[in-house]
N, C-alpha and C positions, 0 to 999 in steps of 0.2 A: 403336868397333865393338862392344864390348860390350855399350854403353850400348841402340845398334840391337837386339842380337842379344834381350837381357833384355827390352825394348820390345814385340820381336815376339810373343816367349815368353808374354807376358804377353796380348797381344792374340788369341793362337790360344786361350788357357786362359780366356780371357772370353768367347770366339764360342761353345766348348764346351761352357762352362756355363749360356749363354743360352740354349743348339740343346737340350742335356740340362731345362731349365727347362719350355720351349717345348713339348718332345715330351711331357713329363709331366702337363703343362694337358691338352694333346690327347690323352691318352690318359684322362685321368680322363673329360673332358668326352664321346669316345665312349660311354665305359661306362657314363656314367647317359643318356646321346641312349637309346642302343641298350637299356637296362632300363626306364625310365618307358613310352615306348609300350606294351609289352605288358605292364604292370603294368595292373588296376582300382583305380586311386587314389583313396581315398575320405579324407574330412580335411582340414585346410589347413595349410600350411608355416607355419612362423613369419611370411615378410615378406607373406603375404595375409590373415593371421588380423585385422590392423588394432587386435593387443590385443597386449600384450605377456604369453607364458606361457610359466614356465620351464623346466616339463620336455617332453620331446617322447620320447612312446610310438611305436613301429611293429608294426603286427598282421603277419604274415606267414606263407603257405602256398602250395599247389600248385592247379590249376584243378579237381582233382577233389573238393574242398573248399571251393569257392570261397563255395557258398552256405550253409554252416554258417559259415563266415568274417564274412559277411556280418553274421551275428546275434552271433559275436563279438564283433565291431567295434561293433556297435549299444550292448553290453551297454558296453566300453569307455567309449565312448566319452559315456555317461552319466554316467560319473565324473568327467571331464575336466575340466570348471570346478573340482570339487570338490578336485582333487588340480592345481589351477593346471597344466593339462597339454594339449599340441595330439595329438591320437592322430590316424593314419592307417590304411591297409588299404593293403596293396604284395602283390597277390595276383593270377597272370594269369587271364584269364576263360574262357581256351578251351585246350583239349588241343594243339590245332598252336603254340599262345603259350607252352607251359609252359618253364619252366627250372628247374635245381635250384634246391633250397633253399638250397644253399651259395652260389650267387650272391644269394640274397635276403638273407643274413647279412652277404655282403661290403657291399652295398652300405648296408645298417644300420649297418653299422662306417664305413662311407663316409661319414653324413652327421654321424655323433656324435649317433647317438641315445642317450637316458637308459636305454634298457629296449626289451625284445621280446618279444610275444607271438607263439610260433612253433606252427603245425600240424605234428607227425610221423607220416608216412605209415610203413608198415611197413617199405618199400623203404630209409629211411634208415640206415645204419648207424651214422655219426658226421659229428660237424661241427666244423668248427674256432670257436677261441673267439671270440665279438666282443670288438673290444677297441676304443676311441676313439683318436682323432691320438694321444694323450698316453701311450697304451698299458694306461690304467686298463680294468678290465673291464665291458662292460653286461650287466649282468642278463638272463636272459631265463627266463621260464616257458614252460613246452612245454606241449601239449595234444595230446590224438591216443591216438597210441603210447606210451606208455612204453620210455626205452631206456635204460640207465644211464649208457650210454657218452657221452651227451649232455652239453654243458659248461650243464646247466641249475640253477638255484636250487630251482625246484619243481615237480612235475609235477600236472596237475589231472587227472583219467581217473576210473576206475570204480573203485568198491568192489566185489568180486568177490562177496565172501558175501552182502552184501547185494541186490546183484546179482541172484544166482541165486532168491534169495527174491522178489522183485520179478517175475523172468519169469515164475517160477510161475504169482503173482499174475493177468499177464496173461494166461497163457494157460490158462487153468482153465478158461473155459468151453466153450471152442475143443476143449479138450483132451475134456473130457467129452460132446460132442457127437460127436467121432469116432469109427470103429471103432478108430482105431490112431493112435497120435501119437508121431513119432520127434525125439527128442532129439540136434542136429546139430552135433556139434564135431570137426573134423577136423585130423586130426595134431597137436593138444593135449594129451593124455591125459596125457602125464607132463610140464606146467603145473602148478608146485601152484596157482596161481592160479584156471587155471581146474577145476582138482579141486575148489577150493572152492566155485566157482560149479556145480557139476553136484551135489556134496552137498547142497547147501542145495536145490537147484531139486526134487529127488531127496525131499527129506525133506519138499517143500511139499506134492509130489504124495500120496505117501504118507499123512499126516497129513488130507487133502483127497479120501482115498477119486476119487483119481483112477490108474485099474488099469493101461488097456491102451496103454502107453507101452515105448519101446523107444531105449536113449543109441545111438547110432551114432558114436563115439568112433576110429574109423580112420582108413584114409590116406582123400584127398579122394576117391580113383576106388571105392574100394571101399562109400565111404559114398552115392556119385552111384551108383552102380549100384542098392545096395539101395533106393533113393528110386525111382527110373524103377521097378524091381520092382513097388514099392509101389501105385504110379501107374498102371500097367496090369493089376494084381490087380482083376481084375473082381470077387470077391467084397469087396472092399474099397471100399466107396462112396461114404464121404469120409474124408480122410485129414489129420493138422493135421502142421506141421511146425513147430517149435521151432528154429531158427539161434541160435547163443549166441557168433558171428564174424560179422566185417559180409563176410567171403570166403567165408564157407558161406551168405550170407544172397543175395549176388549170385549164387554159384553154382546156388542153387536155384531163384530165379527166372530164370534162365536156361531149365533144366529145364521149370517148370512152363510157362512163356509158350511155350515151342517144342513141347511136348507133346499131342497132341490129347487127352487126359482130364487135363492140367491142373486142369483147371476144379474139379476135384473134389477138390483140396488147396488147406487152409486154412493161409498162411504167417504166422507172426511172424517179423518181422527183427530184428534188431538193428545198429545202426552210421549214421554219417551221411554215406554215400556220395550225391551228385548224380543217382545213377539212381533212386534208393529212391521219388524224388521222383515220377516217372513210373510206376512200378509201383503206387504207392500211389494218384494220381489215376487209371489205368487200373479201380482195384481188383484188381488180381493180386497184391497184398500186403494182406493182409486188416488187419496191424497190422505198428505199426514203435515200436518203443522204442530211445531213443537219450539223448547227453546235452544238457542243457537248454543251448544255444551263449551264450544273452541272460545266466544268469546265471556262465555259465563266464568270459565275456566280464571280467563285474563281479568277481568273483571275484580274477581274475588281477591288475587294477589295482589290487586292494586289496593283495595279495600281493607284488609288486613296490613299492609304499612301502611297506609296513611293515619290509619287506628293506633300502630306501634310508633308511628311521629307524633302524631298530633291530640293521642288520647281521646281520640274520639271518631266515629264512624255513624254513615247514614243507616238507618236502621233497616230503613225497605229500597231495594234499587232496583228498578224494572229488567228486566232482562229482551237482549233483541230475540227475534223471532227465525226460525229456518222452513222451508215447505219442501218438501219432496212427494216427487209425484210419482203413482204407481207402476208398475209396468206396461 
């Protein structure tokens, strides 16, 4: 009877751990069914590539980035032979497809990938770590936002100083051509960062006998009222605007396209948000300064081996800049 009772014991603790096996395939195998479709997969896996390459990169971000992503991945993925490496794009294409970013990490962590190159939207706060089956950690460079909170190696984004010298740059002619050109950064001001980007921008002006300029450095409502102001000041008959946020850059063209004297404001943006794209072939965005995605792209992959050589990686690296001009 023992023998029976031990027998059974043993056969309930084997169905268990089959049914517990079972549930666990099926559950993994949901979670990438249910993630691959609304992902834009660009790349090939290891077993279609028909080459054998050791490391496997994954690009990944949100649909409102989808198509600076794009050119990340391009820039990546140029290096790829080079760094014997298969790089992909796990990136959804539409706003009803989107999901966090945290599920784009798990599943990073899911496939054991070598390394990640991730979009930060401002919205993010934190993420948890990726880590392999083994529990070792994958590297990842972030792009975007800067957050610190972020379990990242290095972050690629803007040089602020140099920055603010730069939009000057751009907008100097724009600037002197107007009766009034307002300086747009909202709920920044105590930023030292972007202090620094409005001293420098500040000192271009100055130095460049450019006069009638004005920082609108408040909260968002107060800086959108003064603009609308600005904009129906009939003694005011063309007006430039400066954005030095890609949220005051959308916010403003908001303004100017719904505004019947729009027309009569000349915008720089800044940032690579997926509308800028439509505003700028409309021409309701006269110019857009943003970072270069093709060589950020390149950039990152470098960044990441030298981190897998040499155990160690620069934390912040300035990113070059691209200007496109409106219709």
């Amino acid at each position: 009877m023992k023998g029976d009772d031990s027998s059974f014991k043993n056969k309930v603790f084997l169905t268990l751990l089959v049914a517990a096996v079972v549930f666990l395939v099926a559950g993994i195998i949901l979670f990438i069914s249910n993630i691959l479709p609304r992902l834009n997969t660009q790349g090939a896996i290891f077993e279609s590539t028909g080459q054998e390459r050791k490391n496997h990169i994954i690009v990944i971000g949100q649909a409102d980035n989808s198509a600076f992503l794009n050119q990340v991945f391009e820039g990546a993925e140029s290096l790829a032979l080079q760094f014997n490496s298969v790089v992909e794009l796990h990136a959804p294409t539409l706003q009803a497809e989107n999901m966090s970013l945290q599920t784009l990490v798990d599943y990073a962590s899911l496939v054991n990938c070598d390394g990640i190159i991730s979009y930060i939207n401002p919205q993010v706060k934190n993420l948890k770590k990726p880590v392999r089956a083994d529990g070792s950690e994958i590297p990842m460079i972030t792009i975007g936002h800067y957050n610190p909170e972020i379990p990242q190696i290095s972050f690629i984004g803007n040089n602020y100083s140099s920055l603010g010298w730069q939009l000057g740059v751009e907008s100097e002619k724009m600037a002197k051509k107007s009766d009034r050109t307002f300086v747009l950064i909202s709920g920044k001001s105590t930023n030292p960062n972007y202090g620094n980007m409005v001293s420098n921008l500040v000192t271009f002006y100055k130095s460049n006998d450019v006069k009638s300029f004005e920082i609108l450095d408040k909260s968002t409502g107060e800086n959108e009222e003064r603009i609308l102001s600005a904009i129906r000041n009939s003694e005011l008959k063309n007006i430039s605007i400066v954005c030095l946020t890609e949220e005051d850059t959308l916010r403003t063209m908001r303004i100017v396209s719904s505004v019947p004297a729009g027309h009569k404001a000349k915008v720089l943006g800044f940032g690579e948000n997926e509308t800028f794209e439509i505003y700028l072939k409309k021409g309701l965005l006269t110019k857009l300064v943003s970072l270069d995605p093709v060589k950020i792209g390149r950039t990152a992959m470098m960044e990441l081996f030298e981190y897998k050589t040499r155990g160690y990686a620069n934390n912040y690296i300035s990113a070059e800049i691209r200007v496109r001009n409106g219709k």
